[in-house]
C-alpha positions in Angstrom: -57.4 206.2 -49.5 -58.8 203.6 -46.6 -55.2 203.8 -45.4 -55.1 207.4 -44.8 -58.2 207.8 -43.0 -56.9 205.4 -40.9 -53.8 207.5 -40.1 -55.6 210.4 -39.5 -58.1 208.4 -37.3 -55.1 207.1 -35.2 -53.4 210.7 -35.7 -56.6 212.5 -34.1 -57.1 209.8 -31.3 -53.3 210.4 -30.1 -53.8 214.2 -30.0 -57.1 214.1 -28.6 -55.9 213.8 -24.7 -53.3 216.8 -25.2 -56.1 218.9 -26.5 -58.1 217.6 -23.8 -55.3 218.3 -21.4 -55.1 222.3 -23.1 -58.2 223.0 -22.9 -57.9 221.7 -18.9 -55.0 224.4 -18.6 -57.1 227.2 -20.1 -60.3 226.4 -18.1 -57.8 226.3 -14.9 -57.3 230.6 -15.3 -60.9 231.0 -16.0 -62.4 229.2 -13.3 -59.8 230.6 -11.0 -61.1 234.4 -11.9 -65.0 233.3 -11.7 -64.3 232.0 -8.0 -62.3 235.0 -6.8 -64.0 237.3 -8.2 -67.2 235.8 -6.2 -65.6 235.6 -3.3 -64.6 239.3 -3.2 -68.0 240.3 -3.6 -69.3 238.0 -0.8 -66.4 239.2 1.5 -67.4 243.1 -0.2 -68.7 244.9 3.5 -71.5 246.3 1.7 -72.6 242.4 -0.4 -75.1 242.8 2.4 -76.8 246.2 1.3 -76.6 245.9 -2.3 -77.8 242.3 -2.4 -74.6 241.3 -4.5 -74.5 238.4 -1.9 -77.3 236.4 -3.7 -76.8 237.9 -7.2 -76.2 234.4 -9.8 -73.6 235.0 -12.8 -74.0 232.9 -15.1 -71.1 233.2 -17.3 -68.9 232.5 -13.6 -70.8 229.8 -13.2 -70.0 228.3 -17.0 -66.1 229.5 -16.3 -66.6 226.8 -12.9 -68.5 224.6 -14.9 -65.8 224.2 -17.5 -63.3 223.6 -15.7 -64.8 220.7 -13.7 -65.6 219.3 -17.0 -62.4 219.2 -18.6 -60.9 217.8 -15.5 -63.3 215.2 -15.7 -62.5 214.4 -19.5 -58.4 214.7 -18.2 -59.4 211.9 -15.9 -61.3 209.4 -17.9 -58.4 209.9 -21.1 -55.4 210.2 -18.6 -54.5 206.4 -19.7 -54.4 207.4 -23.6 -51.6 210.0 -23.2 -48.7 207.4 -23.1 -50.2 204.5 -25.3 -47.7 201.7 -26.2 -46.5 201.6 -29.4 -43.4 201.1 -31.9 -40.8 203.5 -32.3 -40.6 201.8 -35.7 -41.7 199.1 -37.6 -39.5 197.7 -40.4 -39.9 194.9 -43.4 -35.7 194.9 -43.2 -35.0 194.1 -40.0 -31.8 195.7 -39.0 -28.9 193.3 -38.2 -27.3 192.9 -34.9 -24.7 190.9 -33.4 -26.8 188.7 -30.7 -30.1 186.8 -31.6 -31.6 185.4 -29.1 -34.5 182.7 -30.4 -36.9 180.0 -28.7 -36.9 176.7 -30.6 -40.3 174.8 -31.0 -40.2 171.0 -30.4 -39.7 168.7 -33.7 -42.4 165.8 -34.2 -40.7 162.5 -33.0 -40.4 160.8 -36.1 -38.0 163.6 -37.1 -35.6 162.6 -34.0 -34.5 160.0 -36.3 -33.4 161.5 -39.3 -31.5 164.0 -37.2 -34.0 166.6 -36.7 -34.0 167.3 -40.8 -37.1 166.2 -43.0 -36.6 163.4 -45.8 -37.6 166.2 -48.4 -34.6 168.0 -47.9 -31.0 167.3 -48.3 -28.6 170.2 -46.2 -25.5 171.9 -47.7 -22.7 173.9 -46.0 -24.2 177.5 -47.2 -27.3 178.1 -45.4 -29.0 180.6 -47.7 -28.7 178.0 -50.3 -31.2 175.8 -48.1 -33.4 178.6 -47.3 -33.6 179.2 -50.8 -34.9 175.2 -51.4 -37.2 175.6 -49.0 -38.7 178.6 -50.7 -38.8 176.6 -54.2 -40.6 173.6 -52.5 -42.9 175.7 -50.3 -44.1 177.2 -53.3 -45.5 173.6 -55.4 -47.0 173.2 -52.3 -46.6 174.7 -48.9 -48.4 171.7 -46.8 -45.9 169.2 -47.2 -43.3 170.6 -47.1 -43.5 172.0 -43.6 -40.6 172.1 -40.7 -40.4 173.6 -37.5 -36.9 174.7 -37.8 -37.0 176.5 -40.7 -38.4 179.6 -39.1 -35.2 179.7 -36.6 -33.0 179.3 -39.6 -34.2 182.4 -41.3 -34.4 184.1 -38.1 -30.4 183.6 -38.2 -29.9 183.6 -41.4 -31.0 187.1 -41.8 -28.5 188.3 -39.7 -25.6 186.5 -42.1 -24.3 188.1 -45.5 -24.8 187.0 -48.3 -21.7 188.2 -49.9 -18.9 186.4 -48.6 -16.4 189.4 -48.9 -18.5 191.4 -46.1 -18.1 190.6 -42.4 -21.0 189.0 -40.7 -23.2 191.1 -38.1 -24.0 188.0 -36.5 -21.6 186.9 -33.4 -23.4 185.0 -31.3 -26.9 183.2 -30.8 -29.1 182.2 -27.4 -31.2 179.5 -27.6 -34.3 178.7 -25.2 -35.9 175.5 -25.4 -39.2 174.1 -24.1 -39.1 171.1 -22.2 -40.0 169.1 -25.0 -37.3 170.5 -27.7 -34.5 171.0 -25.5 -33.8 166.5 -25.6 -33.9 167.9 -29.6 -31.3 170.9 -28.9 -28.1 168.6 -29.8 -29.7 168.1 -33.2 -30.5 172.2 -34.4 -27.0 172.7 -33.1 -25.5 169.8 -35.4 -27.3 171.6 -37.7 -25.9 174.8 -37.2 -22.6 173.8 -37.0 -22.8 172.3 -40.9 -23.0 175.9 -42.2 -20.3 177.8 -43.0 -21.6 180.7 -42.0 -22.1 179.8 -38.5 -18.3 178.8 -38.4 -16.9 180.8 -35.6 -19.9 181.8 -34.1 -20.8 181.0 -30.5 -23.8 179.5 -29.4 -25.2 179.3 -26.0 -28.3 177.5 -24.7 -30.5 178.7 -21.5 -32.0 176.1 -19.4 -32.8 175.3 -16.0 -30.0 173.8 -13.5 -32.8 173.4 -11.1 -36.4 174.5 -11.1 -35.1 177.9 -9.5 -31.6 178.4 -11.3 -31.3 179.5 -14.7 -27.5 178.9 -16.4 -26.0 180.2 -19.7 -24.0 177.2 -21.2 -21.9 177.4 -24.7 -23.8 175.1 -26.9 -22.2 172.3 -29.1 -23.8 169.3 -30.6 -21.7 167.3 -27.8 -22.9 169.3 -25.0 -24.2 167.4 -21.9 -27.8 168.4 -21.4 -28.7 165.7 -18.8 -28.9 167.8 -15.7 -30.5 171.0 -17.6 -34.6 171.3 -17.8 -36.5 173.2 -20.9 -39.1 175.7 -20.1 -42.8 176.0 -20.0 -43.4 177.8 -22.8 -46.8 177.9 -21.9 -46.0 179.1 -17.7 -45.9 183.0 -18.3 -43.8 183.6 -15.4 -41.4 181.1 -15.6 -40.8 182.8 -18.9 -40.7 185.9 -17.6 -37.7 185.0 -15.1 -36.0 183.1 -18.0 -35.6 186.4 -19.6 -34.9 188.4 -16.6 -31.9 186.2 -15.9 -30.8 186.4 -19.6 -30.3 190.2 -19.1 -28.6 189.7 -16.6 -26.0 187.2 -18.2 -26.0 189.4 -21.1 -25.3 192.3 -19.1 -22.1 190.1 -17.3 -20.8 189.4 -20.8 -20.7 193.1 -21.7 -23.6 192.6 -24.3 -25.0 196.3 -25.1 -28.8 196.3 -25.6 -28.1 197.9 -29.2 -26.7 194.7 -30.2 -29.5 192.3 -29.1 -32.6 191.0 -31.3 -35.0 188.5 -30.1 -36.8 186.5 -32.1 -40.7 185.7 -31.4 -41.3 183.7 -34.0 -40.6 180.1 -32.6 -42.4 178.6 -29.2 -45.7 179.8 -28.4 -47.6 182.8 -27.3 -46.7 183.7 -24.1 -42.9 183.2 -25.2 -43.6 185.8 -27.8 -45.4 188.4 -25.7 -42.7 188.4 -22.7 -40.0 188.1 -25.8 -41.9 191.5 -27.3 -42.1 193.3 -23.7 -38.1 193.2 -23.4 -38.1 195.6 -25.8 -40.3 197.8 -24.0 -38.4 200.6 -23.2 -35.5 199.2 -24.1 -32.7 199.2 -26.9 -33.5 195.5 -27.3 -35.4 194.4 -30.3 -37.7 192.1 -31.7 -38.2 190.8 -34.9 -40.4 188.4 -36.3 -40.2 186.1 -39.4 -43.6 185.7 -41.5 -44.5 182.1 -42.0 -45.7 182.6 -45.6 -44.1 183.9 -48.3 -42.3 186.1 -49.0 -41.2 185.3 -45.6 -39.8 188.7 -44.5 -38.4 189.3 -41.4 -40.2 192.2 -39.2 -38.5 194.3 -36.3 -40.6 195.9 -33.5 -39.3 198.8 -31.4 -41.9 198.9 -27.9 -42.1 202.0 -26.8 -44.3 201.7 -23.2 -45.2 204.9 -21.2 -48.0 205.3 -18.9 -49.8 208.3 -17.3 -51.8 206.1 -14.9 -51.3 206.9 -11.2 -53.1 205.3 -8.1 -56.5 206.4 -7.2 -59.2 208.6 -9.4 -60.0 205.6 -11.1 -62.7 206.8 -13.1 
């Protein structure tokens, strides 16, 4: 019951400016015949003699009145007519054939064991160690934690489970911080293992220099001395990060239709420039819940906006 209130709430609220804005269009013919309609009087040659110069009507004056109102109200709600929201928002997050994730740093103890905790013992099939992970995170949750397990859903979901159907999945962009990209040579060991993930390519983003970006194929002996992680934290240098992998998408013949990015992994400013690619956009993103039952969400931004320059009210 709470729950449809709600949408009627939110259904109201986003028809409230066009009613506003209606109303502004029917005031418009009123005012318009109030005003002329005075102004023929007061240019009338006889307004003089019959005193219709100084008469008041008040239902002309109400017509005026209106209007300026309403045009008022247009102002001040101008912002709500294009607010941003998602063209959908889905549990099942539809699969498509370019991921594109940001990979958290690993503690340093774990740079020893390869990047994979002591709890956990990796096969070939993928879905097979997602599935441990669920069974252990369920006695208890706390310790059995690991960073990468969020970027393994976040490709896993894009695999089938039934080996007799061709995987969605072709490739996967990885952006690391400055921290986890020394750990990059270790999630892509990992990867590798899978069968799955046999025949897919992987690439890695990173900084050539503090103002070149390059897309690289990723393998677990890929040379990542001369390349630089990201600020996760500098919103701007994310920002360009991004920019410049829309570009090398776009050079590789990568349609927007066919690209997800995950928000999950890095921090927050990673997530909200990851989350604004989509604005407008065929790009998605999706986002894996940290706690069970761990489903994987997709966002679809949709951003207009009414707001011009000046009459800021």
């Amino acid at each position: 019951m709470n729950k449809k209130r709600k949408s009627r709430r939110l259904n109201l609220r986003e028809w409230r400016p066009w009613l506003i804005a209606a109303l502004t269009a029917l005031s418009v013919n009123f005012a318009a015949e109030a005003i002329m309609a005075t102004i023929d009087v007061w240019l009338a040659g006889d307004a003089w003699i019959t005193g219709e110069w100084g008469r008041f009507s008040p239902l002309r004056f109400g017509y005026v009145l209106f209007f300026t109102i309403m045009v008022y109200l247009l102002i001040r709600n101008r912002r709500e007519f294009f607010p941003p929201r998602t063209r959908r928002l889905k549990q099942a997050t539809d699969k498509r054939k370019h991921l594109v994730l940001f990979l958290s740093n690993l503690p340093p103890d774990l740079g020893k064991t390869g990047g994979v905790p002591e709890w956990i013992t990796l096969s070939e099939d993928i879905h097979q160690d997602i599935q441990q992970i669920e069974s252990l995170k369920r006695k208890d949750a706390k310790n059995f934690w690991w960073q990468w397990e969020m970027p393994l859903r976040a490709i896993a979901h894009h695999l089938e489970k039934d080996h007799s159907k061709e995987d969605t999945l072709k490739t996967v962009t990885i952006i690391c911080s400055k921290k986890s990209i020394s750990q990059i040579n270790h999630f892509s060991t990992i990867c590798t293992q899978y069968r799955q993930l046999q025949g897919k390519n992987f690439y890695l983003l990173a900084k050539k220099s503090e103002h070149t970006s390059r897309l690289i194929p990723l393998s677990p002996a890929t040379d990542i001395t001369h390349f630089q992680g990201y600020n996760f934290e500098d919103f701007d240098e994310i920002v360009s990060a991004m920019d410049r992998l829309l570009q090398e998408s776009a050079r590789k013949g990568f349609s927007e239709r066919d690209i997800m990015v995950d928000i999950t992994g890095g921090q927050k400013p990673t997530s909200i420039v990851g989350a604004a690619m989509t604005f407008n956009l065929k790009i998605k993103a999706q986002y894996v819940q940290t706690n069970d039952p761990w489903k994987v969400i997709s966002y679809d931004v949709v951003l207009s906006s009414s707001d011009t320059k000046g009459l800021g009210i």
